[in-house]
TORPA-4810 file (N, C-alpha, C, O; in nm, 3 decimals):
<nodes>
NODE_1_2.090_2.981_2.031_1.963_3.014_1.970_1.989_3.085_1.837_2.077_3.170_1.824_X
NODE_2_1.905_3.043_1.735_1.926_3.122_1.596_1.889_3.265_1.629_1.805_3.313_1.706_X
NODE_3_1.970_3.313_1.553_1.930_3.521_1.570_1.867_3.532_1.407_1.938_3.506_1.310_X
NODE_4_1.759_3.565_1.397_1.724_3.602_1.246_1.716_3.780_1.199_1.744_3.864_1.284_X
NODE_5_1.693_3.805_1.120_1.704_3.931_1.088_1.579_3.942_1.097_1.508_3.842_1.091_X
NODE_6_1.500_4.127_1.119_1.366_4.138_1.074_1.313_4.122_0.960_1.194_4.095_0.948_X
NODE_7_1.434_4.140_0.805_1.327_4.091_0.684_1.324_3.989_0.673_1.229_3.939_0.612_X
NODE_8_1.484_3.863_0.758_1.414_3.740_0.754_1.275_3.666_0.847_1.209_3.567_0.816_X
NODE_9_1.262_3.752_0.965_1.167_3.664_1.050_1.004_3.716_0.922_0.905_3.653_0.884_X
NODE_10_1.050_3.842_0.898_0.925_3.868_0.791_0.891_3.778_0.685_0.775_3.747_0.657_X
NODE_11_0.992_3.737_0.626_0.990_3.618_0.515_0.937_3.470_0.587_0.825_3.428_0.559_X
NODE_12_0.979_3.434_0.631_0.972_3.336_0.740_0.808_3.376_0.743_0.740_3.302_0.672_X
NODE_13_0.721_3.501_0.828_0.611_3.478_0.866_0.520_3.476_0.764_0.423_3.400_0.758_X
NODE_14_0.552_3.560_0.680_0.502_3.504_0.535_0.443_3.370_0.433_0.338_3.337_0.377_X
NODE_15_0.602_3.313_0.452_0.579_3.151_0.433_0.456_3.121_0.501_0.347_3.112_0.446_X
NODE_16_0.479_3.105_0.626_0.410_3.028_0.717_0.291_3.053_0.721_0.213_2.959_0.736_X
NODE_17_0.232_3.211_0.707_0.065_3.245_0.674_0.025_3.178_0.525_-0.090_3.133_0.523_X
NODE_18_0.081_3.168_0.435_0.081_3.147_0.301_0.046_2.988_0.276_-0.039_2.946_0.197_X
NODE_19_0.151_2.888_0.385_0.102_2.757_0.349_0.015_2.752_0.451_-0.063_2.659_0.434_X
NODE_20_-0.007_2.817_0.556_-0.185_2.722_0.637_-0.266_2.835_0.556_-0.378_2.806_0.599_X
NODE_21_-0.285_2.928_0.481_-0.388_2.975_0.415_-0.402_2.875_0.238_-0.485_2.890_0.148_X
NODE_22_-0.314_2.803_0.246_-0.321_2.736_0.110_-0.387_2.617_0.144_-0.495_2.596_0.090_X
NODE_23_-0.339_2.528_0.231_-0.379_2.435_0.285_-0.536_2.425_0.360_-0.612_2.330_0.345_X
NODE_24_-0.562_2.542_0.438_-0.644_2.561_0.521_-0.816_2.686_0.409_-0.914_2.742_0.459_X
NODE_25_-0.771_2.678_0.264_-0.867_2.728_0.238_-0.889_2.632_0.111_-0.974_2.658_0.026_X
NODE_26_-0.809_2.526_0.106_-0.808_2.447_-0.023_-0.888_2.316_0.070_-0.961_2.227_0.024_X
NODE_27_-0.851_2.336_0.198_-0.939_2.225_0.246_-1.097_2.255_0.279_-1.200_2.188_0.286_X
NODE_28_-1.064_2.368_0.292_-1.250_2.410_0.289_-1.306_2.417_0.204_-1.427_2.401_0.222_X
NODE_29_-1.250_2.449_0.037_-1.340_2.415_-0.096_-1.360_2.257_-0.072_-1.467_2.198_-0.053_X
NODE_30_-1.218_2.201_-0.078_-1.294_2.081_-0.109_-1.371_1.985_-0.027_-1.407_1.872_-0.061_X
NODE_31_-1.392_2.045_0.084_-1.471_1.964_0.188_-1.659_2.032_0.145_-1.766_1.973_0.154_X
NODE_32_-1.620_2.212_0.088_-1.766_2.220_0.034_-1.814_2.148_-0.084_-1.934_2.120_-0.090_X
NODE_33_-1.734_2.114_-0.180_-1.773_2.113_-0.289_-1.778_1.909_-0.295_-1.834_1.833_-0.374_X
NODE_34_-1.703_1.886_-0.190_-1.710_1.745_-0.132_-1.893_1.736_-0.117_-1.983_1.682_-0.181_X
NODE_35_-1.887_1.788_-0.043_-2.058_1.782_0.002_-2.165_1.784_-0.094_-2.261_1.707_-0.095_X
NODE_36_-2.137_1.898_-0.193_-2.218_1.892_-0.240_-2.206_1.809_-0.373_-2.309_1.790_-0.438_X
NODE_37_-2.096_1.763_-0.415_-2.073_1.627_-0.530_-2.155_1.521_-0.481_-2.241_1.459_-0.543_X
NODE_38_-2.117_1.505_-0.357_-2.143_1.363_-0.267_-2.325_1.353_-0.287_-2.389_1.264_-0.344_X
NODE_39_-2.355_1.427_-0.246_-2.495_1.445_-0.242_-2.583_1.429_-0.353_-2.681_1.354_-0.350_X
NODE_40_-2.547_1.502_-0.457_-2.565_1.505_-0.618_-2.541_1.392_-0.650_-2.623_1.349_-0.731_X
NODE_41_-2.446_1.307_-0.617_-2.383_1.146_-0.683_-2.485_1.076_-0.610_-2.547_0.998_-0.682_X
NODE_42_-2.508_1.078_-0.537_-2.572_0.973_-0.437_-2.766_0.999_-0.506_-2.850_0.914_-0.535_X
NODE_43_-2.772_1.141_-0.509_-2.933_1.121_-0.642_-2.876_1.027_-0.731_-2.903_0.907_-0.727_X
NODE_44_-2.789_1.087_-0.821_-2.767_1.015_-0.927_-2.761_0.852_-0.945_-2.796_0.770_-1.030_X
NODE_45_-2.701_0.853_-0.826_-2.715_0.666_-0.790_-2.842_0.558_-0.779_-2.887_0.452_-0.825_X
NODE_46_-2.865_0.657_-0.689_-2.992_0.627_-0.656_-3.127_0.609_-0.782_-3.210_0.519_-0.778_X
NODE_47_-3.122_0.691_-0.863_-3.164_0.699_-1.019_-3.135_0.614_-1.128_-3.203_0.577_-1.224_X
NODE_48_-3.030_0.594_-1.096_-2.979_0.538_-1.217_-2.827_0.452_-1.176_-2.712_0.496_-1.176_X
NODE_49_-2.867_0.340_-1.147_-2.710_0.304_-1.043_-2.561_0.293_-1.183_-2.444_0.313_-1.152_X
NODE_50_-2.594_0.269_-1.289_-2.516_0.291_-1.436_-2.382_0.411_-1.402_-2.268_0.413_-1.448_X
NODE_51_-2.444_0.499_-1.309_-2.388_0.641_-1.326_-2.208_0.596_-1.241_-2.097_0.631_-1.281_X
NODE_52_-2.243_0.514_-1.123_-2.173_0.519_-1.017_-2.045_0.529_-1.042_-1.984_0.560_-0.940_X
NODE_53_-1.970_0.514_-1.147_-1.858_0.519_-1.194_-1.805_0.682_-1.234_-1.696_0.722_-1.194_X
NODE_54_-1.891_0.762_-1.313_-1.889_0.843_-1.338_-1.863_0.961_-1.233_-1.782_1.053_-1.247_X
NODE_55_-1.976_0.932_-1.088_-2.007_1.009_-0.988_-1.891_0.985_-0.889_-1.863_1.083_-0.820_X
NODE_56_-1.815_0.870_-0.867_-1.725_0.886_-0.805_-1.579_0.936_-0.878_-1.494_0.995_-0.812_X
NODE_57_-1.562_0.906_-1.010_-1.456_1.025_-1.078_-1.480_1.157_-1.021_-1.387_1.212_-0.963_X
NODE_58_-1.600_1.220_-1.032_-1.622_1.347_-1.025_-1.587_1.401_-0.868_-1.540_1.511_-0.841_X
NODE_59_-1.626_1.284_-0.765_-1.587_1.316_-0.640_-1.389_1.349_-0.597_-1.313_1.411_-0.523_X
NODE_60_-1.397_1.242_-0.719_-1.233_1.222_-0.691_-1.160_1.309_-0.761_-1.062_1.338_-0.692_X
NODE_61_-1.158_1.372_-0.876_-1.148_1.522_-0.913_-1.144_1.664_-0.788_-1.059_1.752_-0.771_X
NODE_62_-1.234_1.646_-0.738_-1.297_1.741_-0.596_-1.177_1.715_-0.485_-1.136_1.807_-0.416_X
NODE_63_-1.123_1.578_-0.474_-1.063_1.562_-0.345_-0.931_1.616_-0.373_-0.849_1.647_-0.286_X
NODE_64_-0.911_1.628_-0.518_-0.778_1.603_-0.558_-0.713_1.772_-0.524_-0.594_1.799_-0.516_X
NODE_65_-0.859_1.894_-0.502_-0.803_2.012_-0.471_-0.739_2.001_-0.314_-0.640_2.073_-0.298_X
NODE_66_-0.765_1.951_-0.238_-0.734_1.919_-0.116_-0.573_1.884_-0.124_-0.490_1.944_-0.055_X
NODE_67_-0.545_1.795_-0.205_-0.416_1.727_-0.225_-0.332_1.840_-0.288_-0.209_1.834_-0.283_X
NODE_68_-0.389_1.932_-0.343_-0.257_2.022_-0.412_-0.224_2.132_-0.283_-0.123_2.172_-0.223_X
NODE_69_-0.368_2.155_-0.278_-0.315_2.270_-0.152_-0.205_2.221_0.001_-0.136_2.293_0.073_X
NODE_70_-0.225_2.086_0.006_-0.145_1.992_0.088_0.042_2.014_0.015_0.148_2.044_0.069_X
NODE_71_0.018_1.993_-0.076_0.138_1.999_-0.161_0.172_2.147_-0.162_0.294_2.161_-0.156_X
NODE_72_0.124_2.232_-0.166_0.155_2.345_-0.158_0.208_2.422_-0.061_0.287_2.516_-0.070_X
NODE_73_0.150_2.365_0.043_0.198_2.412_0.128_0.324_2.334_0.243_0.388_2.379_0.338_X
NODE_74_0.320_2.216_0.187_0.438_2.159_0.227_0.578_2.145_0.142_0.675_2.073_0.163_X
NODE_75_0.547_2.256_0.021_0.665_2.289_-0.084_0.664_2.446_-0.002_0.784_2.460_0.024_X
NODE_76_0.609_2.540_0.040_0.647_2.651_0.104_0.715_2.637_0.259_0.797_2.715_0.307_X
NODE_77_0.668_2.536_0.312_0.718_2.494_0.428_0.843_2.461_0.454_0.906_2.490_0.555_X
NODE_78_0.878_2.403_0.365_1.043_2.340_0.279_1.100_2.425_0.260_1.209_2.434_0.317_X
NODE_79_1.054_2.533_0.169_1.166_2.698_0.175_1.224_2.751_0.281_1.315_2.833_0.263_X
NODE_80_1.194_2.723_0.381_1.233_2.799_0.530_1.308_2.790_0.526_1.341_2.908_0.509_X
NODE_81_1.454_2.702_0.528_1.565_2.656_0.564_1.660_2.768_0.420_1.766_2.830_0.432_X
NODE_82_1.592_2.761_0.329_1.651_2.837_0.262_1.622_2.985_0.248_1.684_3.056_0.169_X
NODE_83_1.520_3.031_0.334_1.553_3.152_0.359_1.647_3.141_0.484_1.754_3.202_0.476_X
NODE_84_1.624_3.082_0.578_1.751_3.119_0.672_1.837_3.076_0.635_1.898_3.076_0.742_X
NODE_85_1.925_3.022_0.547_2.059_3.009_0.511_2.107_3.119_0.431_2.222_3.163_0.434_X
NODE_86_2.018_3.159_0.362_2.067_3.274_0.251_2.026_3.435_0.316_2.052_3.536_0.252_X
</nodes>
């Protein structure tokens, strides 16, 4: 069994709060702000169907916070190994 030190299991728990709070609060903007694009695009469509191009950029902008915080936290997740080696 690995033996870690206490400032490493501290580092370690760190990481690990850090990427599900990156992940897990980047997915809740963009699932709000999902909603409310979606909704707004879909007037807009509905108005004026010309727009639809425009309104789904804007959605896809929105999703794209989802994708960093994903990335983010699977680049902190990846550090582990190098705090326990070092």
């Amino acid at each position: 069994m690995l033996q870690v030190g206490d400032s490493t299991g501290l580092a370690i728990l760190g990481i690990a709060i850090g990427a599900g709070l990156a992940l897990g609060l980047a997915g809740i903007g963009a699932s709000l702000g999902m909603g409310t694009a979606s909704a707004a695009a879909l007037g807009a469509i509905t108005e004026k169907p010309e727009t639809f191009g425009k309104s789904i950029l804007y959605v896809v902008f929105i999703e794209a916070v989802a994708i960093y915080g994903f990335v983010i936290a699977f680049l902190l997740v990846g550090y582990i190994p190098t705090v326990l080696a070092g």
